[in-house]
C-alpha positions in Angstrom: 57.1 14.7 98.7 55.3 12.6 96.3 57.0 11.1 93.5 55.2 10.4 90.0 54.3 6.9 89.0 56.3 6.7 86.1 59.0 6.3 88.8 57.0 2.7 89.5 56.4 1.2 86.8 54.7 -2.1 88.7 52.4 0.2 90.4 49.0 0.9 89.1 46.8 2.6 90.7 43.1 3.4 90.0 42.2 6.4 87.9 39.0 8.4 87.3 37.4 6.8 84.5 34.7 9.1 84.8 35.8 12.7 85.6 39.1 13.5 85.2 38.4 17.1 85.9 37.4 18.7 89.2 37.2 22.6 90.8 40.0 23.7 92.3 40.7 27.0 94.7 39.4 29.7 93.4 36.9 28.3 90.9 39.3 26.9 88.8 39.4 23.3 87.2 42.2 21.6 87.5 43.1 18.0 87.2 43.0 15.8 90.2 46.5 14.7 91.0 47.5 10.8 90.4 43.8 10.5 88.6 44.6 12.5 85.8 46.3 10.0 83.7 44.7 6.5 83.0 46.8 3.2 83.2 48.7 2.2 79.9 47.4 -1.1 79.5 43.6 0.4 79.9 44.9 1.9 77.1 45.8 -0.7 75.1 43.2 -2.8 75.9 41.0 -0.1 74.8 42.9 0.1 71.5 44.0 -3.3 70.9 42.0 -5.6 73.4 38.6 -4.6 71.6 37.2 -7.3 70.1 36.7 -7.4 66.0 33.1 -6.2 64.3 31.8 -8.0 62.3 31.1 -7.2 58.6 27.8 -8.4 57.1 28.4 -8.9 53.5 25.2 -9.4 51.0 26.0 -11.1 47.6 22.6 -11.7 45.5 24.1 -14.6 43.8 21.3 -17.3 43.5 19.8 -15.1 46.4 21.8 -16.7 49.5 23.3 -14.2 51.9 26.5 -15.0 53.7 28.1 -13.4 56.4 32.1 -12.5 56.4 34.0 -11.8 59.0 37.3 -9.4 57.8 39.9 -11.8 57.1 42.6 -9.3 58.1 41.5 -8.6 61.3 41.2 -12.2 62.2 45.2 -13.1 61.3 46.1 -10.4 64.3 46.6 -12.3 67.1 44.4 -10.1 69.9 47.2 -8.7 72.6 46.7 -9.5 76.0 45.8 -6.9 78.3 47.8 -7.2 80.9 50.8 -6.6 78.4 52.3 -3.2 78.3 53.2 -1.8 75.0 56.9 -1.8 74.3 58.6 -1.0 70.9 59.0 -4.4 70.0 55.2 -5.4 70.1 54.3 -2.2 68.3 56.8 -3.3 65.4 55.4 -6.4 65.2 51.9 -5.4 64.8 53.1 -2.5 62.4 54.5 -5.3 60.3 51.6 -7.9 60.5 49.4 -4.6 59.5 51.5 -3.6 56.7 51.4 -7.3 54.8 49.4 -7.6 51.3 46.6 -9.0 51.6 46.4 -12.4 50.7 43.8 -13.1 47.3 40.8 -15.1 47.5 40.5 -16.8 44.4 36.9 -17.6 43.5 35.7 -20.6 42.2 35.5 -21.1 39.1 31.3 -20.9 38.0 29.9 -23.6 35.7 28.9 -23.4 32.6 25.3 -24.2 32.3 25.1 -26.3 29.0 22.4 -25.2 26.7 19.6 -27.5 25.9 18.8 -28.6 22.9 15.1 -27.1 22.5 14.4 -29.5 19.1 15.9 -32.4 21.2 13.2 -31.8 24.2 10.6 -30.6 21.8 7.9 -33.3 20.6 7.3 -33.1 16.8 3.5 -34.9 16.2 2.6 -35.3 13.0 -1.1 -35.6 12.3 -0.3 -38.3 9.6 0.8 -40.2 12.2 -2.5 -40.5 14.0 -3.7 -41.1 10.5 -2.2 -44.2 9.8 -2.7 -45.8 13.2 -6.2 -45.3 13.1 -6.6 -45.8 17.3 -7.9 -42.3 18.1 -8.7 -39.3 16.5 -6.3 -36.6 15.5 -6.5 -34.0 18.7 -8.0 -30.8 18.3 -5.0 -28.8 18.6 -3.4 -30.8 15.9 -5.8 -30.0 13.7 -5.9 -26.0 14.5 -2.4 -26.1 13.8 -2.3 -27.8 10.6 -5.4 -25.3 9.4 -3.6 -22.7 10.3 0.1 -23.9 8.6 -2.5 -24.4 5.3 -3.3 -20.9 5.9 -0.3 -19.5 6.0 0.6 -21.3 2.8 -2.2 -19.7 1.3 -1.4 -16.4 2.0 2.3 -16.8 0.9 1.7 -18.2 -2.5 -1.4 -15.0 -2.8 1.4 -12.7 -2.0 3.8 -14.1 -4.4 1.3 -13.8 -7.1 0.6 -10.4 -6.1 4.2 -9.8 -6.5 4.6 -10.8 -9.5 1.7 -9.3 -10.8 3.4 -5.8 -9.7 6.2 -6.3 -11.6 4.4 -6.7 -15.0 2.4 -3.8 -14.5 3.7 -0.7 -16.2 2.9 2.6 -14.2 1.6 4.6 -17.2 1.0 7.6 -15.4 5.3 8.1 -14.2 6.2 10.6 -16.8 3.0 12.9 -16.5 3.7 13.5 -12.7 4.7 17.0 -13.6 2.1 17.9 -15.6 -0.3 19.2 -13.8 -3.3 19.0 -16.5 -2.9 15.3 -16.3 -3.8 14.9 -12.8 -2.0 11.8 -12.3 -3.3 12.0 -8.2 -7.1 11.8 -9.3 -7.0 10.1 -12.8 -7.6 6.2 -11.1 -10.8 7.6 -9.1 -12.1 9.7 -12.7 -12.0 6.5 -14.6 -13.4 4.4 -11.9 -16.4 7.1 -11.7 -16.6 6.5 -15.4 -16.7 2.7 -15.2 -20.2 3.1 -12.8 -21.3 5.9 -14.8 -21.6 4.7 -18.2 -23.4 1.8 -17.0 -26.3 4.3 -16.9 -25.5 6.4 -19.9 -25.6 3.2 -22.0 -29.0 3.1 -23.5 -31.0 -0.8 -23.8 -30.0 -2.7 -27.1 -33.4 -3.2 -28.3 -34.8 0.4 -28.1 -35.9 0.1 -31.1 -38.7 -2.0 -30.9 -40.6 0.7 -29.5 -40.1 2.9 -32.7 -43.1 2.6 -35.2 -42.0 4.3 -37.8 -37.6 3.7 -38.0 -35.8 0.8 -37.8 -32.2 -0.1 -36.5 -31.2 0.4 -40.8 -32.0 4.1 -40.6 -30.3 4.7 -37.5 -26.9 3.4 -39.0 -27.6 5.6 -42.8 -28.2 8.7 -40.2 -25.0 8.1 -38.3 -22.9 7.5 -41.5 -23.9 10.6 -42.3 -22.8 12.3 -39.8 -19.5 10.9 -39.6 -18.9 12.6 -43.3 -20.6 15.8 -41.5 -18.1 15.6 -38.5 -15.1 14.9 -41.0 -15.8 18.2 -43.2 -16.7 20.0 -40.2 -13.4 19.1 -38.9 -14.8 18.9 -35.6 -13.3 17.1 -32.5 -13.6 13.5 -31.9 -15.2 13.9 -28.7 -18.3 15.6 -30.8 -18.7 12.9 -32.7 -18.8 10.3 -30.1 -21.4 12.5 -27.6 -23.3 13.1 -31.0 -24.2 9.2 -31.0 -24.9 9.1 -27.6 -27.4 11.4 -27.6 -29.3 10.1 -30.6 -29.4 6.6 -28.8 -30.9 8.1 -25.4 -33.1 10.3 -27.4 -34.4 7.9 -29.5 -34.9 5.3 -26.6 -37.3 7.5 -24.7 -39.0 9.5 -27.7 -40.8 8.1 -30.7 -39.9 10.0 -33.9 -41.2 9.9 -37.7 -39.1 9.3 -40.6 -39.1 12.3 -41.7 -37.6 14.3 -38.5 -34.6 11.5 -38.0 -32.3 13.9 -39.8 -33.5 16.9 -37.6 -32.8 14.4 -34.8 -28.9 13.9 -35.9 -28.2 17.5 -36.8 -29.9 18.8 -33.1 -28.0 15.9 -31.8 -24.8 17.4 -33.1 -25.2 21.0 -32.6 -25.5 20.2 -28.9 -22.4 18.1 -28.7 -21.0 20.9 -30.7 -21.9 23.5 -27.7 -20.7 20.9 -25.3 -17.4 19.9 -27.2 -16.2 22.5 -28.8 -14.3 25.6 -29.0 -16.1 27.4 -32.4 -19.5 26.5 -32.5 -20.9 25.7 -36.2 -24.2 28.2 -36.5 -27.6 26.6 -37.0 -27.7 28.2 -41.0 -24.6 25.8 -41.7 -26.3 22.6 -40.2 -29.6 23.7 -42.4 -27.5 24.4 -45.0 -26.2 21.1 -44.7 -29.3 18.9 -44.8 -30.3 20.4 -48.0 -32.5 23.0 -46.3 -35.0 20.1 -45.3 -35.6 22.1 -42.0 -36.0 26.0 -40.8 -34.5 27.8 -38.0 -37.4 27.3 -36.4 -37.8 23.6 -36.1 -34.1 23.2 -35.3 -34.2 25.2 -32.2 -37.7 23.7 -31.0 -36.0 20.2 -31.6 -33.1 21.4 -29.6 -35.7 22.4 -26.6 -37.1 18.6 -26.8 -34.2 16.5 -26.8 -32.3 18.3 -23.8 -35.7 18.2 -21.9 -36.1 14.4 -22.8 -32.5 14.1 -21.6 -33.5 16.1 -18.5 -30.0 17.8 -19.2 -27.4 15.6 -18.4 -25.3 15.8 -21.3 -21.8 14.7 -19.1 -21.5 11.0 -19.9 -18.2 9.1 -20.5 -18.1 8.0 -24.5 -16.1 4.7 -26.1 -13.3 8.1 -26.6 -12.7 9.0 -23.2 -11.8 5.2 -22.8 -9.9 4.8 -26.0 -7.3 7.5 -24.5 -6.5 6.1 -21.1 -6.5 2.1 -23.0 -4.4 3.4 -25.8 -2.0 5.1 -23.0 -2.4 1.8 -20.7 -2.2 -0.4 -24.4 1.6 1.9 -25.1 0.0 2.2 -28.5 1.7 4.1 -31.3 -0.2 6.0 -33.9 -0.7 3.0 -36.5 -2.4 1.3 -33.6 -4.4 4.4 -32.7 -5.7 5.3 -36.1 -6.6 1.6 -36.7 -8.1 1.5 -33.4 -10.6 4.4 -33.8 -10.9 2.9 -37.3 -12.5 -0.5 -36.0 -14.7 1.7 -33.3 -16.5 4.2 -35.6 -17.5 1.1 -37.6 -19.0 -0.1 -34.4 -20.9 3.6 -34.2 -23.0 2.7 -37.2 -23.9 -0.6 -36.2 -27.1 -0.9 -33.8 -26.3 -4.7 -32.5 -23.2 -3.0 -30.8 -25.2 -1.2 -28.4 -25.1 -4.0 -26.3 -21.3 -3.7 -25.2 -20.6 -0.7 -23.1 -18.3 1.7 -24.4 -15.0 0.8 -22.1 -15.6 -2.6 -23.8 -15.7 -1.2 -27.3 -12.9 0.7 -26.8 -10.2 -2.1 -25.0 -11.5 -4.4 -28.0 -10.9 -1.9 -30.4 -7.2 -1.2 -29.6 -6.9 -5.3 -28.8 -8.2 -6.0 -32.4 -5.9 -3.4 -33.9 -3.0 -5.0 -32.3 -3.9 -8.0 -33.7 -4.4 -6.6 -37.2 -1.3 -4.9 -37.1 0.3 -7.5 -35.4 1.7 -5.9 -32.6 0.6 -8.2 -30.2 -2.4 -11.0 -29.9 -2.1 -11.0 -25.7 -3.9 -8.5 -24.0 -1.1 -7.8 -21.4 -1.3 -6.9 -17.4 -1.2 -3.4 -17.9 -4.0 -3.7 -19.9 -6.1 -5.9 -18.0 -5.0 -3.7 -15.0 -6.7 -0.3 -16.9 -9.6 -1.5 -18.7 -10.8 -4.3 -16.0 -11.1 -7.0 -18.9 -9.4 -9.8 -20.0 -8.2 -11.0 -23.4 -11.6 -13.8 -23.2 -14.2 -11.6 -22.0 -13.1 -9.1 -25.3 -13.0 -12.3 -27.7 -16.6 -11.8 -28.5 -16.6 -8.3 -29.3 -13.3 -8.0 -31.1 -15.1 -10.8 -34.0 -17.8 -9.1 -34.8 -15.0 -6.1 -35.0 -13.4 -7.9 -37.9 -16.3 -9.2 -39.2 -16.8 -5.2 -40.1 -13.9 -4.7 -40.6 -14.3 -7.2 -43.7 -17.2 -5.6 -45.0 -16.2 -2.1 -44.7 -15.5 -1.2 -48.3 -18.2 -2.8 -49.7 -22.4 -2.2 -48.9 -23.9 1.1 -48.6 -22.4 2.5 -45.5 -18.5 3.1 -46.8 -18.4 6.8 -45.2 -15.9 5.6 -42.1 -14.0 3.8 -44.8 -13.8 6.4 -46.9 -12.6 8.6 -44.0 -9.8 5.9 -42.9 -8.7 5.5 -46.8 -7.2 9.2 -46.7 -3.4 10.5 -45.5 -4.9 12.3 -42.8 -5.5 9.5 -41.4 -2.9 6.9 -41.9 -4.5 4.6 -44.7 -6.0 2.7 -41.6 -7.8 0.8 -44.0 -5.3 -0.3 -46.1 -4.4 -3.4 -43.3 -5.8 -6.7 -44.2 -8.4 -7.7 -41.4 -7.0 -10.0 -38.1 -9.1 -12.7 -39.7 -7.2 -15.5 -37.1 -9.5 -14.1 -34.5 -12.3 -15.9 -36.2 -11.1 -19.0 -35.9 -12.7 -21.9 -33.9 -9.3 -22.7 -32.3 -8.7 -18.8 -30.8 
């Protein structure tokens, strides 16, 4: 009877590496006898006696890769083959298996210094090459110090700028809510007025082509009217379109002395339609001139002027400019009435047909300031409004006082006696800037 091989421990017989398994009687598969268990130290050489793998390790540091092997598997000792496996080897390698790790301490990584750019950093100075006088300055020394200049430039433009911003008062702030003052579109209406009355103004010497009135008859007529317009008690704008329309009339149409005062009253009676609310009725303008003219003749005028003026009876006036200068100006009402004071005695006089009516008007409020003293600086805000400086207004604002000297004396008093009543402040009663005459100013 055959024993087992456990009972021979130094016997080791070959086994069936391959096919453990075979048919037995009956169709059956049962295992071969004495080939159905392998040899223990196959065994443990096919657990133990394997030789280690190798782990590749990748570490993108400075790009070099470097291959570890696994330090742990490399302490175990490998076990020789031919050894069985008792319990004393297997507690040994438990224990070898079950030790801490041991820690890799990495080196320490050095510290890079950092450079000091402005030490490595060549600093040439174009003065340099200057002084030595060997070669010329290099081309890109020169683009760089045009463009440092430049720079410059624009900074100092910019802080001008800014503090140009700061003196300038926004006038418009507290009318934001109101919507009548269109505070969105009231810069583009005045700069539309600013190219527009360049052609409303009508040529300063018109009147040479007149044959039969002179530039003396044209201020009696207009004196007049200012009384008219005061008892009236019309609007200012009326009075101001009034004038304009008896310039342009009277620059492209001769008339006879006799029909000059049909001229002004037509003149007015238009404004009057264009201006106003309740229109005076022709019978009070006749009335008015003494009955020199009919119905008749006033309406027929009226035909001839607006077809000589081919219609165009929307032009901006020395008033619409007084408003937004006294506003700009922060004017109170002494400085207004005096203001409109010094420009209606402008109205009567023919040589001051040769400023245009924004000019009148910022000269006008500058003079009054003057007068009143207020101020004699014509401020940011001002210059920012009415486009003019203080010496472009110099020459205007004298001939202002000039009249305003002579205003209660001559022939022509009518805007001083307007200006000498309560309704109007007593404008006249302030002594004239007479300083702005001076050489020196």
């Amino acid at each position: 009877m055959a024993g087992s091989d456990e009972n021979y421990p130094g016997v080791i017989r070959p086994s069936n590496l391959q096919g453990g398994l075979r048919p037995g009687v009956g169709g059956k598969v049962t295992g071969g006898l004495g080939q159905n268990r392998r040899a223990l130290s196959t065994i443990n050489r096919n657990v133990m006696g394997a030789p280690p793998l190798h782990c590749a390790v990748v570490h993108k540091r400075n790009d070099i890769t470097e291959n570890k092997t696994n330090a742990a598997t490399n302490k175990i000792p490998p076990v020789p083959i031919h050894r069985p496996i008792t319990r004393k080897l297997a507690a040994q390698i438990a224990s070898q298996q079950h030790q801490p790790a041991v820690e890799v301490t990495k080196p320490p990584v050095p510290v890079v210094p950092i450079r000091n750019e402005s030490a490595d950093c060549i600093i040439i100075d174009a003065e340099d090459y200057k002084t030595t006088g060997n070669s010329a300055v290099p081309m890109f020394v020169q683009h760089t110090e045009a463009m440092m200049e430049e720079i410059d430039r624009m900074d100092e433009e910019i802080e001008m700028e800014d503090a140009e911003d700061w003196s300038i008062v926004d006038i418009d702030s507290p009318d934001k809510k109101n919507s009548l003052a269109v505070v969105e579109y009231i810069d583009d209406i005045y700069a539309y007025y600013k190219k527009a009355e360049i052609v409303s103004c009508v040529p300063p010497n018109y009147m040479e082509q007149q044959f039969d009135i002179n530039e003396r008859m044209r201020g009696i007529l207009i004196d007049w009217l200012i009384e008219v317009h005061y008892k009236f008690e019309l609007l200012e704008e009326t009075l101001y379109l009034t004038v304009n329309l008896i310039d342009r009339f009277l620059a492209v149409q001769s008339v006879i002395r006799k029909k000059l005062q049909l001229v002004g009253i037509t003149a007015m009676l238009l404004a009057c339609k264009y201006e106003e609310v309740s229109v005076p009725v022709v019978e009070d303008l006749i009335l008015i001139s003494d009955r020199a003219y009919t119905r008749k003749e006033v309406l027929e005028m009226e035909k001839l002027m607006v077809n000589a003026l081919q219609f165009n009876m929307t032009v901006p006036t020395a008033y619409a400019f007084m408003r937004r200068f006294l506003k700009a100006a922060q004017s109170d009402k002494k400085v207004e009435l005096v203001s409109f004071f010094l420009i209606e005695l402008c109205l009567v006089e023919y040589e001051m047909l040769r400023f245009p009516p924004s000019m009148l008007a910022a000269a006008a409020i500058f003079t009054a300031q003057c007068t009143l003293g207020v101020s004699k600086e014509w401020n940011k805000t001002c210059e920012r409004h009415s486009s003019y400086v203080k010496d472009q207004l110099l020459e205007c604002s004298k001939l202002m006082v000039c009249f305003h000297q002579k205003a209660a004396i001559g022939k022509l008093t009518g805007v001083h006696r307007k200006y000498s009543t309560s309704k109007y402040g007593y404008a006249t009663r302030c002594e004239p800037a007479s300083f702005l005459l001076e050489a020196w100013f």
